[in-house]
N, C-alpha and C positions, 0 to 999 in steps of 0.2 A: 251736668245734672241741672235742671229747672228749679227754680227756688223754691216752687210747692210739693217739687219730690222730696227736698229734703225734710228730714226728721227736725224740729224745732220744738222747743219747751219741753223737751221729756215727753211728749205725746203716750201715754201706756196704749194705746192702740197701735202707732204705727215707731215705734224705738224697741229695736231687738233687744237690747239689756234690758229692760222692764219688762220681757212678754216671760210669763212664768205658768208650769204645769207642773201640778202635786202630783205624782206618781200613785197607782193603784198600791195600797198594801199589803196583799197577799204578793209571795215570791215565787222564786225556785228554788227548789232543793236537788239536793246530789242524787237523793231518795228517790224520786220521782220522773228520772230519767228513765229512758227505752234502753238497751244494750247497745244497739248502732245510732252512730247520726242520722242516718236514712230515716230510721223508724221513729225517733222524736222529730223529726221534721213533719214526717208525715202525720201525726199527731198535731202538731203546732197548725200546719197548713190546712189541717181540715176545720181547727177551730177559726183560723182565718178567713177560708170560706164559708162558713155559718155566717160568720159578722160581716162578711161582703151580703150575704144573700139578703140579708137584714138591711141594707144598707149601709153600715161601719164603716166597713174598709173600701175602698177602691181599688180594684183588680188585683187579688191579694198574689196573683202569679208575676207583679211588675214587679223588676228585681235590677240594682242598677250594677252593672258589667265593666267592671274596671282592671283595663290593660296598658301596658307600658310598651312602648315599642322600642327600635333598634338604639336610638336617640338618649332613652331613659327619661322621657315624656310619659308620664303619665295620661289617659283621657279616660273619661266614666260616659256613662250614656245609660237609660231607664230602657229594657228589655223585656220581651216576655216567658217566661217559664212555659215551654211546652211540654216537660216530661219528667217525672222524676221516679226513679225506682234506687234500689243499692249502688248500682253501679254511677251514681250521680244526677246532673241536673244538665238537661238538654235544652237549648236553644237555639233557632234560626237565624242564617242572616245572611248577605252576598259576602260570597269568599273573598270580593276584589275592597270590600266597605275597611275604616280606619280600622276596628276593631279585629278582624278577620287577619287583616295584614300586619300589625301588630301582634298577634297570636303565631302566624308563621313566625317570628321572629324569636319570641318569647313568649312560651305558651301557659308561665302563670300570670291565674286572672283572680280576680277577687270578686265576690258576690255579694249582694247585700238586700234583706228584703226587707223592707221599709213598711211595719206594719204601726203605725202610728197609733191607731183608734184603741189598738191594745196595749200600747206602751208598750212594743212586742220591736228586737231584729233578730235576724240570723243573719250573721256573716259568715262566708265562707271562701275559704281558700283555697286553692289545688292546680293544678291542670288540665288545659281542656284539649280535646282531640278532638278532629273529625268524625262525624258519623257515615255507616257506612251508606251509599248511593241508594239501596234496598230502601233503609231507616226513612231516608229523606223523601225518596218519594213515596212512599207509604203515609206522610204524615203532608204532602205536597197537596196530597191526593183530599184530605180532611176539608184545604181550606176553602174559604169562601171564592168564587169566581174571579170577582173582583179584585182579591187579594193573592191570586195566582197571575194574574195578569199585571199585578202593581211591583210583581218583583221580577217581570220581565224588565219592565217601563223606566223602573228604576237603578241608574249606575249610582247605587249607594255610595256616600261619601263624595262624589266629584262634584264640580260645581255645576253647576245651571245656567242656563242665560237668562232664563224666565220662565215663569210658571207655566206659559201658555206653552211652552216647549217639552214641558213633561206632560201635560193633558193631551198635546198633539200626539206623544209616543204611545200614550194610554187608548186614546181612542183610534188608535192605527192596529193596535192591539186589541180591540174588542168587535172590530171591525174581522180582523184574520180569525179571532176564533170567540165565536157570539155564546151566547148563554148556553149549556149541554152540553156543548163544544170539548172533547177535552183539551188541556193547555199541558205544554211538553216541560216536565222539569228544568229550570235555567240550569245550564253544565256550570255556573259559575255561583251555584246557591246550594245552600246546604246546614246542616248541623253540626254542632259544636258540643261534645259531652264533656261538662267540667267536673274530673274527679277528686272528690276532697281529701286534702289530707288536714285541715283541722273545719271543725265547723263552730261558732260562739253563739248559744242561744241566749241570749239578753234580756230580762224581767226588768223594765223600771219601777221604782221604791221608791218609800221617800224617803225627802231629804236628798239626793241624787246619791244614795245608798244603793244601788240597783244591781241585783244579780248577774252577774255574768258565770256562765260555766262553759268552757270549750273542751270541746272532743281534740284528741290529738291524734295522728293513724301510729301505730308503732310498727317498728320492722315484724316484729311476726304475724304482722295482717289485721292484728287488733286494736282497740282504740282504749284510749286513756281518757282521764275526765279530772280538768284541771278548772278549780276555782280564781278567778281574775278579779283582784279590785277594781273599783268601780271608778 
């Protein structure tokens, strides 16, 4: 480290123990929950995109995606949420990338949306499956050109030799199928539906007093609603 990266004199600008946020004071209640996790998410998620639309948040669907592989390594990485109905929360990615490979191995993952601006998370828990081929390229079909084309180019996860070696794959690739064009779903790319069986919606408080309540699934298909200290 460079001696002007380091933290010196207590700095409250740049010394993490000094950096301090009072929590909004309105909470959660038990009261005030939806009956499924699905349905308080979709509640939470839409006040999230207000406060994106506003400016607030930053891509209130980025969500980080944490899988442990055969090893018992954990890795996290920042995702996008393409889909969410009852049956859980959908995202893209190459089947061959750490996470995907990791998941054939051991298929729970843990989610987490990082809603800062509201002193707002949701974590959640479960298992993710593949989606079926139909799903994928239905939703293949949504993206932008460029970014049908960017998950040809790219062997997620492996190394590189250089940059200019992935731009040469990209533009060899816009070359074979130019704008209109349509582009053939990668056989090696697809979706992933993580189904929960607990989900923790998170109200920070003050004092670091902060609401937690987690959904639990129970064996007879229903969910349960467990208050967490904080």
């Amino acid at each position: 480290m460079r001696q002007d990266d380091r933290v010196t004199d207590h700095d409250p600008v740049l010394d993490p123990a000094l950096m301090r946020k009072q929590y909004r004071a309105e909470g959660l209640d038990e009261t005030e929950l939806a009956d499924h996790p699905m349905g308080q998410f979709a509640h939470w998620f839409r006040q999230a995109a207000k406060a994106a639309a506003q400016g607030a948040v930053y891509e209130p669907n980025a969500m980080v995606v944490s899988t442990v592989g055969v090893e018992g390594r954990p890795s996290s990485r920042t995702v996008l949420l393409k889909q969410y109905d009852e049956r859980g929360f959908v995202f893209y990615t190459n089947y061959e990338s750490r996470k995907a490979r990791d998941l054939a191995e051991n298929a729970y993952v843990s989610l987490l949306f990082p809603w800062h601006a509201l002193a707002r998370q949701v974590v959640v828990s479960g298992v993710a499956r593949r989606t079926g081929r139909d799903e994928t390229a239905a939703y293949f079909r949504t993206r932008p050109h460029g970014s049908q084309l960017g998950a040809w180019a790219s062997a997620q996860s492996t190394v590189v030799s250089s940059r200019a070696e992935l731009d040469a794959a990209y533009a060899e690739l816009a070359a074979r199928y130019p704008e209109g064009e349509q582009v053939p779903v990668p056989p090696n790319w697809g979706g992933f539906r993580v189904e929960p069986q607990t989900v923790e919606f998170w109200q920070g408080r003050e004092n670091r007093l902060h609401d937690r309540l987690r959904y639990v699934a129970t064996p007879d298909g229903g969910w349960r609603v467990e208050r967490l200290s904080p």
